[in-house]
N, C-alpha and C positions, 0 to 999 in steps of 0.2 A: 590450584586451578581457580581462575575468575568465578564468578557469581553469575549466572546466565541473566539476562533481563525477563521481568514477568511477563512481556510481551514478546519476546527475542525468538528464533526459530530452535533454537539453541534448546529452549521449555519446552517449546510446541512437539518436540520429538521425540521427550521424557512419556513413558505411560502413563499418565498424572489424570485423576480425575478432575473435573471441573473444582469441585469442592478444595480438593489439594492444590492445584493451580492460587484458587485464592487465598487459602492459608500461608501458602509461600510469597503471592504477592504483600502481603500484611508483614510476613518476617525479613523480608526483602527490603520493604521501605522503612523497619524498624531493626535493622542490625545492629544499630551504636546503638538500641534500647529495649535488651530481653522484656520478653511480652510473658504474661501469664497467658493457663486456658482460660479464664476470667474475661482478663480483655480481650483475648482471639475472640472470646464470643462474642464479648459487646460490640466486636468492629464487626461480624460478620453470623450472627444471629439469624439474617435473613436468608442463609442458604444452608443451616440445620442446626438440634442439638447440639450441647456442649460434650455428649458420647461421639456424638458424628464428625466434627471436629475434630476431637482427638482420634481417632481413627485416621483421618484423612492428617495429622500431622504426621502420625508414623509412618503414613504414607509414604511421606518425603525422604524418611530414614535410607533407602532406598536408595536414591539418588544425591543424598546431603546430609554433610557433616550437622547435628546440629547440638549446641551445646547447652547442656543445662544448668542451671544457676540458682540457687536457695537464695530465696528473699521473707525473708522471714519464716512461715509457716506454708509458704509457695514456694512453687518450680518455675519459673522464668523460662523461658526460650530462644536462643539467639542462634540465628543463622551466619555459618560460618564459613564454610567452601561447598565446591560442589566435589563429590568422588571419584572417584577414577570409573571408567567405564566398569561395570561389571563384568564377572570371566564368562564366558557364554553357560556354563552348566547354572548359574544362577538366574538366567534370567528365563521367561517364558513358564509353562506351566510344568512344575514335579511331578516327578511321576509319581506320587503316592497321590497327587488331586488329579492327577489322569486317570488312573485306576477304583479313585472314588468315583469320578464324573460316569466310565465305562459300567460300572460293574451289575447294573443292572440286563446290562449287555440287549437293550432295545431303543429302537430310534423314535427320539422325543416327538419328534412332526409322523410319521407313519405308523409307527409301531413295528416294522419290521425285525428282525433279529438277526443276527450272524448265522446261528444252530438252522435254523427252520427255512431263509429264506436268501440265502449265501451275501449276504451284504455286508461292508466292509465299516465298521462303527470309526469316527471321528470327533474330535472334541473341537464345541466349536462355542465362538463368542456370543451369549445371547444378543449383550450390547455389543455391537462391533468394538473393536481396541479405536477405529478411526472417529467413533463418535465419543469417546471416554472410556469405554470398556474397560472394565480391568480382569486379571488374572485370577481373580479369589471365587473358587469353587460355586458362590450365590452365581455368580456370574454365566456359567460354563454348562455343557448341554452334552449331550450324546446324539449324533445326526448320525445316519446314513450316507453315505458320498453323493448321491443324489439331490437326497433334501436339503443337505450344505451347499451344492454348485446353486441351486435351486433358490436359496435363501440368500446367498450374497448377491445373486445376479440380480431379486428382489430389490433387496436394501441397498445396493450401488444405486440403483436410483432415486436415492433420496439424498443423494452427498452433498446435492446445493444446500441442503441444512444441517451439513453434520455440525457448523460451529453452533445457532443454536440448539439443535439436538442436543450438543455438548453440554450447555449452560444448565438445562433443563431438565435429563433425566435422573441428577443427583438429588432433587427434590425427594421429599419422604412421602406425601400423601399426592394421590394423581389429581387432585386440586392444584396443587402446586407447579405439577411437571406441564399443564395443560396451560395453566394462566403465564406463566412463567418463560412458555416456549411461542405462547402468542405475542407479549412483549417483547421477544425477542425479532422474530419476525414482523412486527409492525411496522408500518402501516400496510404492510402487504398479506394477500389470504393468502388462506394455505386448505388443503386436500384434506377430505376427514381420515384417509388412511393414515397418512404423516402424522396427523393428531393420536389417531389409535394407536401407533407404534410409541409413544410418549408416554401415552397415558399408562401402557404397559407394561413401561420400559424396569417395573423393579417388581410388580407384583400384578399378575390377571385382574382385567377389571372388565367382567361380566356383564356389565351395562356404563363404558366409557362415558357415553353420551350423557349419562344425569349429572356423571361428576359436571361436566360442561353447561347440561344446564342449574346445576349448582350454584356455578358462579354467577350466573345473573341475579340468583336471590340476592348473592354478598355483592350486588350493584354492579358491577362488570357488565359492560354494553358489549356484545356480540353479534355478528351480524351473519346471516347464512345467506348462500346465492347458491344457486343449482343450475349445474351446466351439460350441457350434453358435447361426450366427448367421444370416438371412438366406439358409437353404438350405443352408450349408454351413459346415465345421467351420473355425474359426480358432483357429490355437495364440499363446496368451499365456506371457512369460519374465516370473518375478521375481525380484531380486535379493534374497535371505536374508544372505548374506553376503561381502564381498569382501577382496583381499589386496593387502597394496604392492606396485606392480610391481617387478619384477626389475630389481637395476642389469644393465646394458649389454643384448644382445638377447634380445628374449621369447621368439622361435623358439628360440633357443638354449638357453634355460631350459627350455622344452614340450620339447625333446629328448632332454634331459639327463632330466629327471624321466621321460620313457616308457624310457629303456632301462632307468633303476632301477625301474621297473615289469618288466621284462620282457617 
């Protein structure tokens, strides 16, 4: 079977996250030339770790042949075919990571329980599957049928951005997923909820908002406008202008730059 194109609808229908997406684009345009994790990184650095990477190669395992190659005291990588569909019992979520997701047997948004208050538990995608989501247990929640009709009927209305949604919530620090998901949307604003589901999209951020204003110390122009909509005032962020991130930690950088502020 052919090699789907990294842009093709062929990809876009694979479970692949952003990050895998790109990994495959890079082995894609380098098939007549196996790549190290070396070079994956030096080509694609700017969307994580050399752990995170290699995660997101296996990824691909999944849905692509790929073959490994000794070059000297290295593993090379070269893309090879893509798989045959998988049998339906491998795909979707096992049931031994349904039963870890359930077993607390309470619903993560209410608290309700099966025992106590007859509700029927579901295992549901933090990240939707349609914005990147994927299957692996970090991912995965215990809802009530409620709070999941409740949740998606939510999150469907944000689909005009699932593709950067997409790009953005693979970042590692909510610095990242916030600057990252305004570039992607620019020059157009965006809602600060849209913003808050990003910023939280891999770990609670308790105070969203400083990450945000964070990035004005690292030079990032941001712009806020406040609109009344529906009864009530919703604040819009645009990006005017952004900056390279900082080699090694951001925190670390936001630190540095506040005390030389003073």
């Amino acid at each position: 079977m052919s090699l789907p194109e990294p842009s093709g609808p062929r990809l876009r229908r694979l479970r692949l996250s952003y990050q895998a997406r790109e990994v495959y684009r890079l082995l894609f345009e380098n098939r007549d030339k196996p790549l190290t994790m070396r070079e994956i990184r030096d080509a694609l650095q700017e969307i994580g770790t050399q752990e995170q990477l290699d995660r997101r190669r296996r990824e691909l395992n999944r849905y692509f042949e790929i073959e490994h190659v000794r070059r000297g005291t290295e593993t090379s990588y070269r893309l090879v075919r893509e798989k045959p569909e998988p049998p339906p019992e491998e795909t979707g979520i096992s049931e031994r990571d349904r039963a870890a997701v359930l077993r607390h047997g309470r619903c993560a948004m209410c608290g309700r329980t099966p025992l106590v208050d007859r509700v029927k538990l579901q295992v549901d995608h933090k990240i939707p599957q349609a914005w990147g989501g994927n299957d692996e247990v970090e991912n995965l929640q215990a809802l009530c049928e409620q709070c999941n009709r409740g949740k998606k009927d939510f999150f469907a209305s944000f689909d005009e951005y699932a593709d950067p949604i997409r790009k953005a919530i693979g970042y590692v620090t909510p610095h990242e997923r916030i600057g990252e998901f305004l570039k992607a949307v620019a020059p157009e604003d965006v809602r600060s909820d849209v913003l808050e589901i990003v910023a939280n999209a891999q770990t609670y951020q308790e105070d969203w908002q400083k990450r945000l204003r964070e990035l004005r110390i690292l030079g990032w122009r941001i712009t806020t406008r406040r609109k009344k909509e529906d009864g009530r005032v919703r604040v819009y962020y645009k990006l005017i202008q952004d900056q390279p991130w900082p080699n090694g930690s951001i925190r670390a950088e936001i630190r540095r730059r506040e005390r030389l502020r003073g």
